[in-house]
The first five atom37 places (N, CA, C, CB, O) and aatype in JSON, in Angstrom:
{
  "aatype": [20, 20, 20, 20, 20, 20, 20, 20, 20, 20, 20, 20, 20, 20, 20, 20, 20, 20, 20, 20, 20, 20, 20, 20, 20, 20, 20, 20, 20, 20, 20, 20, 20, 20, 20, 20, 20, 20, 20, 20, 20, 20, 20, 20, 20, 20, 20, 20, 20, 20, 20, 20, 20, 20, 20, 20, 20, 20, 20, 20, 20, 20, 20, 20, 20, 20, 20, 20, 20, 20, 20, 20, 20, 20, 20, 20, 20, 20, 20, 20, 20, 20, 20, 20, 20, 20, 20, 20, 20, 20, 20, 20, 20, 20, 20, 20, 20, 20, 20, 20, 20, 20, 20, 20, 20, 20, 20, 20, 20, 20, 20, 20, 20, 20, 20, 20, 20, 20, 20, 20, 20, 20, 20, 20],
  "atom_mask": [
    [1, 1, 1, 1, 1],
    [1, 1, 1, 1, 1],
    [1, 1, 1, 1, 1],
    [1, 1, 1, 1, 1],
    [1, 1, 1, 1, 1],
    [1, 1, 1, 1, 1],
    [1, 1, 1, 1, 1],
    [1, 1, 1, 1, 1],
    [1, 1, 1, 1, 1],
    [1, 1, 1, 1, 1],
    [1, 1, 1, 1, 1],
    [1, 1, 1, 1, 1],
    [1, 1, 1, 1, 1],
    [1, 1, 1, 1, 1],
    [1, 1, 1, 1, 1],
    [1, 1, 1, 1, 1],
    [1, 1, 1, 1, 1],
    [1, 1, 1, 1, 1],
    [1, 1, 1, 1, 1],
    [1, 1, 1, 1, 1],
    [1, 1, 1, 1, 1],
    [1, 1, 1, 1, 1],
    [1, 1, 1, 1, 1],
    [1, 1, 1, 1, 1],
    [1, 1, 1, 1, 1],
    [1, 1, 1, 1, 1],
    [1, 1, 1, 1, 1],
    [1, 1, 1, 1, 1],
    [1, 1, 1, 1, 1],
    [1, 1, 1, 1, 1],
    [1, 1, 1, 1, 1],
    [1, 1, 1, 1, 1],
    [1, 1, 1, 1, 1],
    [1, 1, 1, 1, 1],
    [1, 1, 1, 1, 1],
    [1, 1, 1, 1, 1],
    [1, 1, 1, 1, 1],
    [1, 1, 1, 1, 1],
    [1, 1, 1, 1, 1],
    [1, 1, 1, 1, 1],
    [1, 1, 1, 1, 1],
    [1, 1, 1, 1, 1],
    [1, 1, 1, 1, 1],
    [1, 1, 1, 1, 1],
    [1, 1, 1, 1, 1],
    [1, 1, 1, 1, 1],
    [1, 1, 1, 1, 1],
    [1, 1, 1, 1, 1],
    [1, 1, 1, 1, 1],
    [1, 1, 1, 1, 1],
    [1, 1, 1, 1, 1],
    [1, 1, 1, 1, 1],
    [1, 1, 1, 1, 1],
    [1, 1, 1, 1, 1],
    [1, 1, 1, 1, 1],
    [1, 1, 1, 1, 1],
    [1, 1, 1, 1, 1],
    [1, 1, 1, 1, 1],
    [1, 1, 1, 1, 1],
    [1, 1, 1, 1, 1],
    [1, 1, 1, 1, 1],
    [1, 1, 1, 1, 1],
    [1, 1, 1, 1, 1],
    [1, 1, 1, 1, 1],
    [1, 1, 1, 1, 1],
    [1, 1, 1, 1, 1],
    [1, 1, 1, 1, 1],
    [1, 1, 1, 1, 1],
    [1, 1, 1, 1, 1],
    [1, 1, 1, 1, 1],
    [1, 1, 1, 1, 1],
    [1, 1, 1, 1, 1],
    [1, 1, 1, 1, 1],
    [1, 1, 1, 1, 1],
    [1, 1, 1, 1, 1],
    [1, 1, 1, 1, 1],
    [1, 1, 1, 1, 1],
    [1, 1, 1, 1, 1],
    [1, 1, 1, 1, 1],
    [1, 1, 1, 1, 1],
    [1, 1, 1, 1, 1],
    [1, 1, 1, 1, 1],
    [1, 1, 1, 1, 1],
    [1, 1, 1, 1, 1],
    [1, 1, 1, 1, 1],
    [1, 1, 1, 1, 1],
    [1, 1, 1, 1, 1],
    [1, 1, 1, 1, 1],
    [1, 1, 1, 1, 1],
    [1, 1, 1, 1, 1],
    [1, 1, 1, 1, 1],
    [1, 1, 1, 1, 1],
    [1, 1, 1, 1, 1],
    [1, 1, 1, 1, 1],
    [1, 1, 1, 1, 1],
    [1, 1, 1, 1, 1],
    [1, 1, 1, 1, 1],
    [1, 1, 1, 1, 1],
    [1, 1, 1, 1, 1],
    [1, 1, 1, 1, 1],
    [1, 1, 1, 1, 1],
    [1, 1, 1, 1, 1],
    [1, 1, 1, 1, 1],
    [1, 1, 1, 1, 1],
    [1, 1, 1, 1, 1],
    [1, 1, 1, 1, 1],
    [1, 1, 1, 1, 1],
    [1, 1, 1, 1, 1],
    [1, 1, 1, 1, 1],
    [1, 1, 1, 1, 1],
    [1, 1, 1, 1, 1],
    [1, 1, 1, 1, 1],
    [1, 1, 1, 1, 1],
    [1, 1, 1, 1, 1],
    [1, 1, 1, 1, 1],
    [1, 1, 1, 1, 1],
    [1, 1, 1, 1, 1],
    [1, 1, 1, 1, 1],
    [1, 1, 1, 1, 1],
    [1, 1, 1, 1, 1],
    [1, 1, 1, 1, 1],
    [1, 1, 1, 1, 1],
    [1, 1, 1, 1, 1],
    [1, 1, 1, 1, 1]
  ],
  "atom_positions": [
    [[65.85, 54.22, 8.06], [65.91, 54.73, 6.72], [66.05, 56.26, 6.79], [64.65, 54.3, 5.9], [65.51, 56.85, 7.74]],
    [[66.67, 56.87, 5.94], [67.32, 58.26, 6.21], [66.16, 59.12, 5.75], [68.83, 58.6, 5.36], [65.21, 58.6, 5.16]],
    [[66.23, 60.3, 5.98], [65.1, 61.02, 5.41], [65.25, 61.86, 4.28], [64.56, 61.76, 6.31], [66.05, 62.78, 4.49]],
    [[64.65, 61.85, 2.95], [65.54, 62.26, 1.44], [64.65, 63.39, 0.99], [65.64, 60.86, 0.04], [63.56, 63.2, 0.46]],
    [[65.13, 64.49, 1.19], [64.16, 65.79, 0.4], [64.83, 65.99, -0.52], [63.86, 67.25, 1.07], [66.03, 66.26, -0.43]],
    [[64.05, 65.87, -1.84], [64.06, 65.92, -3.13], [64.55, 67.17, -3.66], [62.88, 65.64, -3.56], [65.19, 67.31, -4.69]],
    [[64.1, 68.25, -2.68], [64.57, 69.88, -3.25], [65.02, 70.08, -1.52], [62.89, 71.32, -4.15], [64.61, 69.43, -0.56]],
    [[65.86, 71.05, -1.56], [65.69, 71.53, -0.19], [64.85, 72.77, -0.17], [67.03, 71.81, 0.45], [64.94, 73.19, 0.99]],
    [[63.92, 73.72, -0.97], [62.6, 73.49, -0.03], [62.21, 72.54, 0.7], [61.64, 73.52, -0.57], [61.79, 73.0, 1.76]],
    [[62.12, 71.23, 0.63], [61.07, 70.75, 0.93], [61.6, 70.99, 2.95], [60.79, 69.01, 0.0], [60.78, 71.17, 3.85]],
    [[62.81, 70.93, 3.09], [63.22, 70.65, 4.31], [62.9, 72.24, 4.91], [64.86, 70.01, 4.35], [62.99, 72.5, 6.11]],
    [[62.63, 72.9, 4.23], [62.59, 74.21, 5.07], [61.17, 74.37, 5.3], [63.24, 75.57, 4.35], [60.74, 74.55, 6.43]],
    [[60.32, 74.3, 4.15], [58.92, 73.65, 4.57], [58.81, 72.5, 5.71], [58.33, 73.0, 3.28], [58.06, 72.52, 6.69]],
    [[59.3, 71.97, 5.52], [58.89, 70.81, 6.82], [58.75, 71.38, 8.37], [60.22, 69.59, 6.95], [57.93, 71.0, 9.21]],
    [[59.75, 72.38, 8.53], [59.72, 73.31, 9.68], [58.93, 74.41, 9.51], [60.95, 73.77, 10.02], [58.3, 74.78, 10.5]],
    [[58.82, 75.03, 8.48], [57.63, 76.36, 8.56], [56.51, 76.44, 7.81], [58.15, 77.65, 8.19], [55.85, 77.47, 7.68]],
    [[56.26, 75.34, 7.27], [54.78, 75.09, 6.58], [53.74, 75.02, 6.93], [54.57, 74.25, 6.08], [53.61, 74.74, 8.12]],
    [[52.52, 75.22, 6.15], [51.93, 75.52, 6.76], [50.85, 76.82, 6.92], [52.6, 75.33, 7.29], [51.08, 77.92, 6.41]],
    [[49.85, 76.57, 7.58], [48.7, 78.25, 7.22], [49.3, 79.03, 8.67], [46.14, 77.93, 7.33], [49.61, 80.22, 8.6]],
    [[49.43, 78.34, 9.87], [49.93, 79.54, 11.29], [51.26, 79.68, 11.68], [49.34, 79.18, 12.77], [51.7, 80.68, 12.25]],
    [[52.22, 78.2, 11.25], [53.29, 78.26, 11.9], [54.17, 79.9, 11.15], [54.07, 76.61, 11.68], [54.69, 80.61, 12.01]],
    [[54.27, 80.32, 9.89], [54.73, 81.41, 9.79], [54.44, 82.82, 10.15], [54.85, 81.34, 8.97], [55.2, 83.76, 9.94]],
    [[52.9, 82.93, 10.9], [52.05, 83.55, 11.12], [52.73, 83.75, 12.54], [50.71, 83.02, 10.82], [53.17, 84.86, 12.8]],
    [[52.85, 82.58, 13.61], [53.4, 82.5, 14.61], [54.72, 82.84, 14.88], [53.21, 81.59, 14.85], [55.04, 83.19, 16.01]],
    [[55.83, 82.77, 13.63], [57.05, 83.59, 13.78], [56.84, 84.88, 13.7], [58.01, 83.32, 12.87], [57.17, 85.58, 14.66]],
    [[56.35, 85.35, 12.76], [55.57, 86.55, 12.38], [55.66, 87.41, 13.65], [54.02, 86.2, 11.93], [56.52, 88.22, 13.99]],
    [[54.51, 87.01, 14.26], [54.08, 87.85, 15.71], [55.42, 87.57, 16.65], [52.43, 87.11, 16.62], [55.69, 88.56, 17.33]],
    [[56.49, 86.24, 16.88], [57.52, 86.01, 17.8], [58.17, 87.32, 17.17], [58.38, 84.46, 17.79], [58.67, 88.04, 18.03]],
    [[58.25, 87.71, 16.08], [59.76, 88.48, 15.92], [59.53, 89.68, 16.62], [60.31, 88.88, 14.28], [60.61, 90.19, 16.94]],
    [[58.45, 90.41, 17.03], [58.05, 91.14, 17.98], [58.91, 91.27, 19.39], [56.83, 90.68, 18.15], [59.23, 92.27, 20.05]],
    [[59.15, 89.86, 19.58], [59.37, 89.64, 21.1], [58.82, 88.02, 22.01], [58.47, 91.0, 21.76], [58.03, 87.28, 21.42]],
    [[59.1, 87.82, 22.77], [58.29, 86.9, 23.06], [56.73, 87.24, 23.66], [59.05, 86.18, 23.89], [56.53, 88.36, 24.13]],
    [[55.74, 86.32, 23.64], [54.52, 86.62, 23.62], [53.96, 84.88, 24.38], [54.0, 87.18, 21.85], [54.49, 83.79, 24.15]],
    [[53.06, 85.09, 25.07], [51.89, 84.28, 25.93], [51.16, 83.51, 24.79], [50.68, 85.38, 26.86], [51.18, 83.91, 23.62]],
    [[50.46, 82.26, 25.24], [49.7, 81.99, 24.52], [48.16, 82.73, 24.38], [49.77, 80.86, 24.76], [47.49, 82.72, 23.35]],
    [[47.8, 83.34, 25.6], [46.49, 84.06, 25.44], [47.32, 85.31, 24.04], [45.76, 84.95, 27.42], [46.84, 85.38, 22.92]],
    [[48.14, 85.86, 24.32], [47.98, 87.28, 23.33], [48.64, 86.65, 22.25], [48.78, 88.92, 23.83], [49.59, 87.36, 21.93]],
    [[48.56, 85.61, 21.53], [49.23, 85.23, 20.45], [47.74, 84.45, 19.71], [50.74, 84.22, 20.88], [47.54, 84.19, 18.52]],
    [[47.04, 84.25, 20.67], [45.85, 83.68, 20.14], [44.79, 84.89, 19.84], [45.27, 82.6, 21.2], [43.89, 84.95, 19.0]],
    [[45.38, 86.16, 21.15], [44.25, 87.83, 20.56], [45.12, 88.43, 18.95], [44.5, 89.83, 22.34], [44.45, 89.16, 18.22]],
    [[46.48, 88.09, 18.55], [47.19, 87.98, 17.69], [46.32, 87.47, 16.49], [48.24, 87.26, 18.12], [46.06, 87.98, 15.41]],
    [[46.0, 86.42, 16.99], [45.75, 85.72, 15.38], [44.45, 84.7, 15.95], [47.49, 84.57, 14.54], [44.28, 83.54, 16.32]],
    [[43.63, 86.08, 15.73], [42.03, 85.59, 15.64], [41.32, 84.3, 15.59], [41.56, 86.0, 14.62], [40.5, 83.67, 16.26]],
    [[42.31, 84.15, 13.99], [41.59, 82.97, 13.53], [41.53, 81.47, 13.66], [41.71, 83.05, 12.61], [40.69, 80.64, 13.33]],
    [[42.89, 81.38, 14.35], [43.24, 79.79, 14.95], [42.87, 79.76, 15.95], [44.54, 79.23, 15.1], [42.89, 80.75, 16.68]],
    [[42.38, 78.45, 16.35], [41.91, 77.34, 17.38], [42.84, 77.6, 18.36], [41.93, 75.75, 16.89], [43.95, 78.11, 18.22]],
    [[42.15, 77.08, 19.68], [43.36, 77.35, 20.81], [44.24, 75.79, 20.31], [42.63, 77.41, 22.95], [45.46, 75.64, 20.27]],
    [[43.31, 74.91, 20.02], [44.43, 73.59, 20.17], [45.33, 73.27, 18.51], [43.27, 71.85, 20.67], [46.07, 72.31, 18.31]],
    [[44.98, 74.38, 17.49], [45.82, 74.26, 16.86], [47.42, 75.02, 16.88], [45.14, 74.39, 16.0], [48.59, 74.74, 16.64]],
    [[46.75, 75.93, 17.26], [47.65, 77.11, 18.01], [48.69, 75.78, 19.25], [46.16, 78.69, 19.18], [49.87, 75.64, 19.57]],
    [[47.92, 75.37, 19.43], [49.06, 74.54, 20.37], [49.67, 73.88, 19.91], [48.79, 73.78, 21.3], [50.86, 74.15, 20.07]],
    [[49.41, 72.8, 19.18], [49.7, 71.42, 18.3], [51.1, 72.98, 17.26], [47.48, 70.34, 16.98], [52.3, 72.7, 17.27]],
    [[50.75, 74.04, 16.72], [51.44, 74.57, 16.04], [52.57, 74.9, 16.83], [50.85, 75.45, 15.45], [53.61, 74.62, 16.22]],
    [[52.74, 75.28, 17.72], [54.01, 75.64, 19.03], [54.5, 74.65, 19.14], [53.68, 76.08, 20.54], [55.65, 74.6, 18.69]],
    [[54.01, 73.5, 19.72], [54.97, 72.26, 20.07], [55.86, 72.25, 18.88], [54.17, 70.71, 20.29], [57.01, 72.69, 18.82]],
    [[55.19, 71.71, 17.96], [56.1, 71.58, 16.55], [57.07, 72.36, 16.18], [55.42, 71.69, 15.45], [58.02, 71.98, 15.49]],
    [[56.84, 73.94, 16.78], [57.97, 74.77, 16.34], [59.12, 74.4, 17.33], [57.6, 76.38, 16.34], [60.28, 74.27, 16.95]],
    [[58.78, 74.27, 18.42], [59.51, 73.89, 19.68], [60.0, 72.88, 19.45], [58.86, 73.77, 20.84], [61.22, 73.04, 19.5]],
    [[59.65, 71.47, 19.13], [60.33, 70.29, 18.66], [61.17, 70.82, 17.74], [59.48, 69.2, 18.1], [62.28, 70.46, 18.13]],
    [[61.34, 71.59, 16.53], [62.42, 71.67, 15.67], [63.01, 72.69, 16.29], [62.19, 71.85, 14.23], [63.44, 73.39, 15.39]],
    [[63.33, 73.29, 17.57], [64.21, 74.34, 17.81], [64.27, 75.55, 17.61], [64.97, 74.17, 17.49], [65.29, 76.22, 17.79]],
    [[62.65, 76.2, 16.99], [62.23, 77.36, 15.91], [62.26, 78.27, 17.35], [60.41, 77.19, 14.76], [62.98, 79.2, 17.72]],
    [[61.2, 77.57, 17.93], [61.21, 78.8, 19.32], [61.56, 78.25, 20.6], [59.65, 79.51, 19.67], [61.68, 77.03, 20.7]],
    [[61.79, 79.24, 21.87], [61.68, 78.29, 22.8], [60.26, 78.6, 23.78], [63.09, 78.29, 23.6], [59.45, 79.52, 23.65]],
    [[60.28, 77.49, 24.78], [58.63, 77.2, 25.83], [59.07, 78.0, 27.18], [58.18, 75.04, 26.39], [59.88, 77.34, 27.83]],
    [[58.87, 78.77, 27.54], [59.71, 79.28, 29.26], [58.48, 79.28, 30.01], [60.62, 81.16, 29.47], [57.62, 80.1, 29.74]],
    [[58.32, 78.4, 30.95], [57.58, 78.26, 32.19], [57.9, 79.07, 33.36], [57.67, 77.0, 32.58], [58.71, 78.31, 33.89]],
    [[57.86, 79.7, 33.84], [57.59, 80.62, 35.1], [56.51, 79.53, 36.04], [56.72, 82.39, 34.56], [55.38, 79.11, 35.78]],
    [[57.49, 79.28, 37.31], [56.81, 79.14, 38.49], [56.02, 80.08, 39.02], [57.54, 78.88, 39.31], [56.55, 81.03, 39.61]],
    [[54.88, 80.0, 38.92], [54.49, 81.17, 39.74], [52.67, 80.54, 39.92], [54.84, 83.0, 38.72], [52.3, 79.78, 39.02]],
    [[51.84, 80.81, 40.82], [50.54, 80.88, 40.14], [49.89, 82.07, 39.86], [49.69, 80.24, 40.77], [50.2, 83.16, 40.32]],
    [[48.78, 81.77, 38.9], [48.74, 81.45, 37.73], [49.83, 80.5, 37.05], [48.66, 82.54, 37.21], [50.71, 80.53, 37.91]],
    [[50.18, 79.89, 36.3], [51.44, 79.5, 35.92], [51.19, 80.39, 34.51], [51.76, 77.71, 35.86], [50.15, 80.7, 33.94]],
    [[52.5, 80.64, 34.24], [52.88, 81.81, 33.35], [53.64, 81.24, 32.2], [53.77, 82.93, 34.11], [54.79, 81.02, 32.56]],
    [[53.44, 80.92, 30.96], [54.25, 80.31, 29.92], [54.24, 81.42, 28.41], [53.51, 78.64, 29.62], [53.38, 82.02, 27.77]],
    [[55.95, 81.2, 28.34], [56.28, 82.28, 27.43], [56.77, 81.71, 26.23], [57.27, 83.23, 27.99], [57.24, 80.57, 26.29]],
    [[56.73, 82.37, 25.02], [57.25, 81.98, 23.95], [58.39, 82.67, 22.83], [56.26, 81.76, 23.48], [58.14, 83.7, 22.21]],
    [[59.37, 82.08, 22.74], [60.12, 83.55, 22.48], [60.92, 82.84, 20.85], [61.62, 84.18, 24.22], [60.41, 81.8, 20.42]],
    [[61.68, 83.21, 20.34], [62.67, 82.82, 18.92], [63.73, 82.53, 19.64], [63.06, 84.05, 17.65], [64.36, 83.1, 20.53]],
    [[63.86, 81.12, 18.86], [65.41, 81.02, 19.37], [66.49, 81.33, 18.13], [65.73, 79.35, 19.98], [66.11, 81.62, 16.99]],
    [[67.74, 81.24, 18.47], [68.74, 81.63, 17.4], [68.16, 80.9, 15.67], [70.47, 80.88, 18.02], [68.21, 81.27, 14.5]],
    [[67.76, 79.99, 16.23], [67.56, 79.4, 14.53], [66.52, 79.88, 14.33], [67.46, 77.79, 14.09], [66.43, 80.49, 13.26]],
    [[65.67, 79.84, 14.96], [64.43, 80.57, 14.36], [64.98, 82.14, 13.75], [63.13, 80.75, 15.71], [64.86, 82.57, 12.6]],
    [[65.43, 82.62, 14.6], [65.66, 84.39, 13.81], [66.72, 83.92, 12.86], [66.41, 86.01, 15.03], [67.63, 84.74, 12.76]],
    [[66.83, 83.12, 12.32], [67.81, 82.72, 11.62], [66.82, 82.6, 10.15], [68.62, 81.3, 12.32], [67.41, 82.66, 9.07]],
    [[65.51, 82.46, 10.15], [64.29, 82.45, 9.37], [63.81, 83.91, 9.26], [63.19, 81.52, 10.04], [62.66, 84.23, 8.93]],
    [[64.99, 84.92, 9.62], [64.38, 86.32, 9.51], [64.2, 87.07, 8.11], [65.24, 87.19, 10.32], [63.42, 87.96, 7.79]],
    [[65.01, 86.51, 7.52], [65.35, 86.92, 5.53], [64.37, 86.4, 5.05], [66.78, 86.19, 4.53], [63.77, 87.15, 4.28]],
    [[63.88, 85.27, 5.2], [62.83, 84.23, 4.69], [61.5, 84.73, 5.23], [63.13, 82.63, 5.22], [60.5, 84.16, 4.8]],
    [[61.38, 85.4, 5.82], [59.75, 85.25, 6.52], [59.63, 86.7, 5.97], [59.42, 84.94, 8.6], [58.5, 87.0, 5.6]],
    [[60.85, 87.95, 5.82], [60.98, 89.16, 5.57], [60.11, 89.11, 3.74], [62.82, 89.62, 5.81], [59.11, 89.79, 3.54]],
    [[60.76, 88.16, 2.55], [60.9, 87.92, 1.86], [59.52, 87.58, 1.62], [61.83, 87.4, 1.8], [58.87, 88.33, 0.9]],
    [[58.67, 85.99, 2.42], [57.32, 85.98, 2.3], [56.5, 86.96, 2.28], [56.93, 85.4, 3.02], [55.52, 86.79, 1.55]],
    [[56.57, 88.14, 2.96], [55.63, 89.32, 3.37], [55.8, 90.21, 2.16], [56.06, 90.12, 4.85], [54.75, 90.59, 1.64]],
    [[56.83, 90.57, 1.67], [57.05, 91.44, 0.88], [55.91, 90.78, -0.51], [58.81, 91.59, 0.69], [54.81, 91.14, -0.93]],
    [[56.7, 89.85, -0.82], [55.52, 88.99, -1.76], [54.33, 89.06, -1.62], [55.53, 87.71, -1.72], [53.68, 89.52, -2.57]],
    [[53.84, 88.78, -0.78], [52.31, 89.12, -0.08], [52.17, 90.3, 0.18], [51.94, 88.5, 1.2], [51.02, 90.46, 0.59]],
    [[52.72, 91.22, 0.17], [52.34, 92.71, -0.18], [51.69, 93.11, -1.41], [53.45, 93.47, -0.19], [50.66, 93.77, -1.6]],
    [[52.49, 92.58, -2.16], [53.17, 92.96, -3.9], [51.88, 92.16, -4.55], [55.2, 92.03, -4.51], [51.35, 92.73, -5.51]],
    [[51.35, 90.92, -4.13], [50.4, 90.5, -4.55], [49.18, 90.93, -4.41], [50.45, 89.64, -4.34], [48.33, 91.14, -5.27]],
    [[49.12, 91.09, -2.82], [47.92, 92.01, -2.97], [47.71, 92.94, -3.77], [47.69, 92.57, -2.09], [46.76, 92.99, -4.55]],
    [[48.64, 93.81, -3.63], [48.82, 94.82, -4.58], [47.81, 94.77, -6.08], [50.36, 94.71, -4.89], [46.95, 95.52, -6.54]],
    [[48.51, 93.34, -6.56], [48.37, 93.25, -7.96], [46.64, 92.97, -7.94], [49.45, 91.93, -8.7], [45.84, 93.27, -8.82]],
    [[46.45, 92.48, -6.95], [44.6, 91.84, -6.82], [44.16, 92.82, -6.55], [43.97, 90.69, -5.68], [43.35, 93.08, -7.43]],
    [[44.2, 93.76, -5.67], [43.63, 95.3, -6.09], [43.1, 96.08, -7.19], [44.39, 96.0, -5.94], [41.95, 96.45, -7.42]],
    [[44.21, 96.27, -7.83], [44.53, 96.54, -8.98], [43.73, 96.03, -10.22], [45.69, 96.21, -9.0], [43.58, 96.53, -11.33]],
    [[43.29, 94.9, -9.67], [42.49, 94.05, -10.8], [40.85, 93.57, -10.13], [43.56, 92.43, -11.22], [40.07, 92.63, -10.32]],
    [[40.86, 94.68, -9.36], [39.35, 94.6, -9.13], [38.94, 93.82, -7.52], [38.69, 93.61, -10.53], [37.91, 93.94, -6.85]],
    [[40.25, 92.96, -7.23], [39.46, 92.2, -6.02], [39.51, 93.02, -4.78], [40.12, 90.7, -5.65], [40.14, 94.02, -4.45]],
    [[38.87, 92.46, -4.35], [38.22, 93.17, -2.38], [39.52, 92.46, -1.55], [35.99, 92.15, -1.44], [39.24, 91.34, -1.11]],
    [[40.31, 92.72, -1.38], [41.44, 92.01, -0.59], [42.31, 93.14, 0.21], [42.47, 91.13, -1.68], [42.49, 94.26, -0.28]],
    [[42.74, 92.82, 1.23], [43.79, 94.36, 1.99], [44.34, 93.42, 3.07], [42.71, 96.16, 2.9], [43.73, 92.48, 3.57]],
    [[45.62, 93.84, 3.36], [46.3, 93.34, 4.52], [46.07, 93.96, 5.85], [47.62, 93.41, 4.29], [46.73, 95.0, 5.78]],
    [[45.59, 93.94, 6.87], [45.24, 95.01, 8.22], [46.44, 95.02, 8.8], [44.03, 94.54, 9.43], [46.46, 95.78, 9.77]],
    [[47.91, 94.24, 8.5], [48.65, 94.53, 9.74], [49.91, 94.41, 8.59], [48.49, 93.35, 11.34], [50.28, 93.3, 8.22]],
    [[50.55, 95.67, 8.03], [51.88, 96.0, 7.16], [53.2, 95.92, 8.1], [51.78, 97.65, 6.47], [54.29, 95.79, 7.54]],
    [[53.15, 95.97, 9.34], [54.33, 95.86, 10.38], [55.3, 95.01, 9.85], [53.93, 95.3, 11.79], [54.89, 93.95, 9.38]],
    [[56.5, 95.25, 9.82], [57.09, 94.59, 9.5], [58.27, 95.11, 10.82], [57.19, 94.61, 7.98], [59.34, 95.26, 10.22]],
    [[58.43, 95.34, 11.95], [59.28, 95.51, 13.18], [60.17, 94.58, 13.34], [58.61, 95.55, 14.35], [61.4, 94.54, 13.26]],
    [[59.27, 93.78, 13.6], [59.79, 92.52, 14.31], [61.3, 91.83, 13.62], [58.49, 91.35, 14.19], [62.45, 91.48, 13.91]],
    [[60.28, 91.95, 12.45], [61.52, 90.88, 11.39], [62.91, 92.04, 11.37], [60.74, 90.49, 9.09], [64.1, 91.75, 11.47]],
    [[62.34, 93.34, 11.21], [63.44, 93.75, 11.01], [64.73, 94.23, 12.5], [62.96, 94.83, 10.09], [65.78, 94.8, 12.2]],
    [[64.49, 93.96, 13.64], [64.81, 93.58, 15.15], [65.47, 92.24, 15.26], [63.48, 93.52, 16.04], [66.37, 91.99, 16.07]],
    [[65.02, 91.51, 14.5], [65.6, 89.89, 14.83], [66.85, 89.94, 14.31], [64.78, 88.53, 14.11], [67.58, 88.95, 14.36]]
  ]
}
């Protein structure tokens, strides 16, 4: 049976939905990055969600996995073409989430972004 998204959001969500997977492009557009400094990256996720979140990007082609022989064994994570292909879109999320904060400021709440960088996206 074929698979039927009702809006196409829904199909672009299906690949970047989600509370880390955009969080995780986020930090890729940087460059590629390890799983230890992607996890000193982003505090707040689990090592095994953080994992379960990579495979998935990796199954849809978002990023790629590069293993280095070596010991230690050494595994890298980098954007592949389609993924930076999510560079307008992830540019677009942030800005929004700027602009909002903004507005919650403004209206009294305790809220601030610690990391305004926007490099990466604009490199990809």
């Amino acid at each position: 049976m074929p698979k039927i998204y009702h809006l196409a959001v829904e199909a672009t969500l299906d690949v970047i939905g989600g509370k880390w997977k955009p969080v995780i492009l986020c930090h890729l557009g940087n460059g590629p990055m390890r799983t230890g400094e992607l996890c000193r990256a982003i505090p707040n996720v689990s090592q095994r969600v953080l994992t379960r979140q990579l495979r998935e990007l990796e199954a849809d082609n978002i990023i790629r996995r590069k293993v280095y022989s070596q010991v230690p064994p050494k595994v890298e994570y980098s954007l592949t073409d389609e993924g930076k292909s999510l560079r307008n879109i992830l540019i677009a999320m942030s800005e929004w989430g700027e602009k909002r904060v903004e507005r919650a400021r403004k209206t009294g709440h305790d809220v601030k972004i610690a990391n305004h960088n926007l490099r990466g996206f604009k490199r990809m």
